[in-house]
Kinemage of the C-alpha trace (Angstrom):
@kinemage 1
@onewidth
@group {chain A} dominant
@subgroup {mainchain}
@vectorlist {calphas} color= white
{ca unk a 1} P 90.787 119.199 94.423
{ca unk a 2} L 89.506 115.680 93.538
{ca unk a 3} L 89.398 112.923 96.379
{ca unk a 4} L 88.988 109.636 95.528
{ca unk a 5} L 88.934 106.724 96.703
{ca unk a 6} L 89.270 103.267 94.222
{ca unk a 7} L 89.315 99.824 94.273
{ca unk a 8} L 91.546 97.853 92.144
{ca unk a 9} L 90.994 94.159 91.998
{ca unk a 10} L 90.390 93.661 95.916
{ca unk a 11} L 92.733 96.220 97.221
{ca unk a 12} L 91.438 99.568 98.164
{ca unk a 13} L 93.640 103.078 96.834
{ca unk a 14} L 93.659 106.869 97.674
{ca unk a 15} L 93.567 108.804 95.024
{ca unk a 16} L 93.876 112.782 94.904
{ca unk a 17} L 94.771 115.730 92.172
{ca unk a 18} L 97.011 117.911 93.795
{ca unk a 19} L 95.223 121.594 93.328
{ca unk a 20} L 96.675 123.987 90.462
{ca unk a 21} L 98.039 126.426 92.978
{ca unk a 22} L 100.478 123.739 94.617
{ca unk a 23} L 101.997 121.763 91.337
{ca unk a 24} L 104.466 123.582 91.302
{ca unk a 25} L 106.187 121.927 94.280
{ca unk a 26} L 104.844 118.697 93.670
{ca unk a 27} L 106.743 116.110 91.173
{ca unk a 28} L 103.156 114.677 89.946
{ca unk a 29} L 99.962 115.846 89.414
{ca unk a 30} L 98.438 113.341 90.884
{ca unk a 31} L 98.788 110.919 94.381
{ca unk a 32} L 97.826 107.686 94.406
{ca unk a 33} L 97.979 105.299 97.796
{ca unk a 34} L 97.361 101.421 98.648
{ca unk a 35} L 95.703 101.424 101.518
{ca unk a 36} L 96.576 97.829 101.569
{ca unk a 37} L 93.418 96.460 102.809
{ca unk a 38} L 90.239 94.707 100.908
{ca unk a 39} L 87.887 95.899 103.731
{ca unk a 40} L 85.658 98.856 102.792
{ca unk a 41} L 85.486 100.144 106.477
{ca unk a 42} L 89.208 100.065 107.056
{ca unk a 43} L 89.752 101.810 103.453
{ca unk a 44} L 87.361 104.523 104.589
{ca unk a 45} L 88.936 105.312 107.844
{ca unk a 46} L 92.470 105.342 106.432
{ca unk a 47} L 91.176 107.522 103.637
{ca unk a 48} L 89.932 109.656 105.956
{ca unk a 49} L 93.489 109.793 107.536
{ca unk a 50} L 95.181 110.254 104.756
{ca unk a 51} L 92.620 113.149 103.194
{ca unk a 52} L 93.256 115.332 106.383
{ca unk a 53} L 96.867 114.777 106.455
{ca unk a 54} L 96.914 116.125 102.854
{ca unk a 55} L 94.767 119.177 103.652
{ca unk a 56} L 96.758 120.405 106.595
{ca unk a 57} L 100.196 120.141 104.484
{ca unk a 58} L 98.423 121.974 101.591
{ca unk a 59} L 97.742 124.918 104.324
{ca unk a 60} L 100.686 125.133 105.578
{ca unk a 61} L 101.862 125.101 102.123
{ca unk a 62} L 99.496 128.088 101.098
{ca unk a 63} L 100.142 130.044 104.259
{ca unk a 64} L 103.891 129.932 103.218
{ca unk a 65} L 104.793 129.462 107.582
{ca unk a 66} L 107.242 126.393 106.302
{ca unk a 67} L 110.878 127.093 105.409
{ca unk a 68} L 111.847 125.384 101.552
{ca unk a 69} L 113.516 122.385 103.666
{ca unk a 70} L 110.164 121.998 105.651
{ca unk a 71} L 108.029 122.303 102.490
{ca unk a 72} L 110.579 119.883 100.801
{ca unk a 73} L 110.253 117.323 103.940
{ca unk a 74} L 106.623 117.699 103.504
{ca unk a 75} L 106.060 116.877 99.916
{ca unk a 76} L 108.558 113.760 100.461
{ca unk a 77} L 106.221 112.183 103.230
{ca unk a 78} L 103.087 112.785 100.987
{ca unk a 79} L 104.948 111.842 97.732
{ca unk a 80} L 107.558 109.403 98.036
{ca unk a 81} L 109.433 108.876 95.097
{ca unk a 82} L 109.043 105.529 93.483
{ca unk a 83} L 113.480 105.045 93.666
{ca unk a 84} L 112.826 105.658 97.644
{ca unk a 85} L 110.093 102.599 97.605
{ca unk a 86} L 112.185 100.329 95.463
{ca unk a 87} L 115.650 101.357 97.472
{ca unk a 88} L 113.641 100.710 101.142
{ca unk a 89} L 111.961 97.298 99.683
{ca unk a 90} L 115.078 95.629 98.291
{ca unk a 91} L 116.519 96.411 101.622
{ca unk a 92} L 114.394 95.090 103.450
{ca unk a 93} L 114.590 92.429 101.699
{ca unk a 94} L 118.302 91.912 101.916
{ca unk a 95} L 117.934 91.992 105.870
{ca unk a 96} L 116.074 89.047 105.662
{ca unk a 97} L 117.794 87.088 103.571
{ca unk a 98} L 120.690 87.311 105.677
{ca unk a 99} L 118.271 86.842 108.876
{ca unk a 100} L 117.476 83.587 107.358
{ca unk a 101} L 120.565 82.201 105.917
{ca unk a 102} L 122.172 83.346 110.049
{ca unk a 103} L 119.548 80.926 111.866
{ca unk a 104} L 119.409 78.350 109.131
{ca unk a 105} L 121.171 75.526 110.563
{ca unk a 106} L 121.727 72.226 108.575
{ca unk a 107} L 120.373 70.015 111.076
{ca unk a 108} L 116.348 69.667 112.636
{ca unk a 109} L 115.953 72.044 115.398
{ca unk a 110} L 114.917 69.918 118.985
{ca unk a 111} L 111.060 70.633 118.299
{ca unk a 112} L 111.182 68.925 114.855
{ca unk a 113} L 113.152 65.897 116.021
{ca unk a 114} L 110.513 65.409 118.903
{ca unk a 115} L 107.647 65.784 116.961
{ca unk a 116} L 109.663 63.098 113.780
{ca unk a 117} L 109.758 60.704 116.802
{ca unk a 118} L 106.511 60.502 118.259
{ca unk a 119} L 105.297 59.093 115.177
């Protein structure tokens, strides 16, 4: 099992090869994770995180104590699919648009008036 972790432009990634034994149950054979930060310290400690999190689910895995909807559960939080990223970001996105066009108004809020005036 290979552990890695890379740097790609500034941003620091996770990077593992999930072990022979497991790819079965895994859609790819390999992870890789932004651990959205440019700071080497930070990237180590989430690595860290992330490395031990993926190391207890691959023993539980082995041991076989996890029912096929726990397993399935398991390898979703480890492995999202890239249609579960896209789906969450565009709505996210869509909440805010709608945040934003609800408190738009089409006149200076008090604050900006005051602030026009003084000068």
């Amino acid at each position: 099992m290979l552990f890695h972790l890379n740097r790609r432009g500034n941003v620091f990634y996770f990077r593992l090869r999930i072990p022979k034994d497991l790819s079965s149950h895994f859609p790819r054979p390999e992870v890789r994770i932004s651990l959205k930060t440019t700071n080497r310290s930070a990237a180590k400690l989430l690595f860290g995180q992330l490395e031990d999190k993926f190391q207890k689910s691959f023993a539980l895995i082995r041991t076989g104590s996890v029912s096929k909807e726990q397993m399935d559960s398991i390898i979703g939080e480890l492995c999202p699919s890239s249609e579960d990223v896209s789906t969450k970001t565009a709505s996210n996105l869509s909440c805010q648009i709608d945040l934003y066009i609800a408190d738009r108004s089409p006149h200076w809020s008090a604050k900006t008036t005051v602030e026009f005036t003084k000068n």
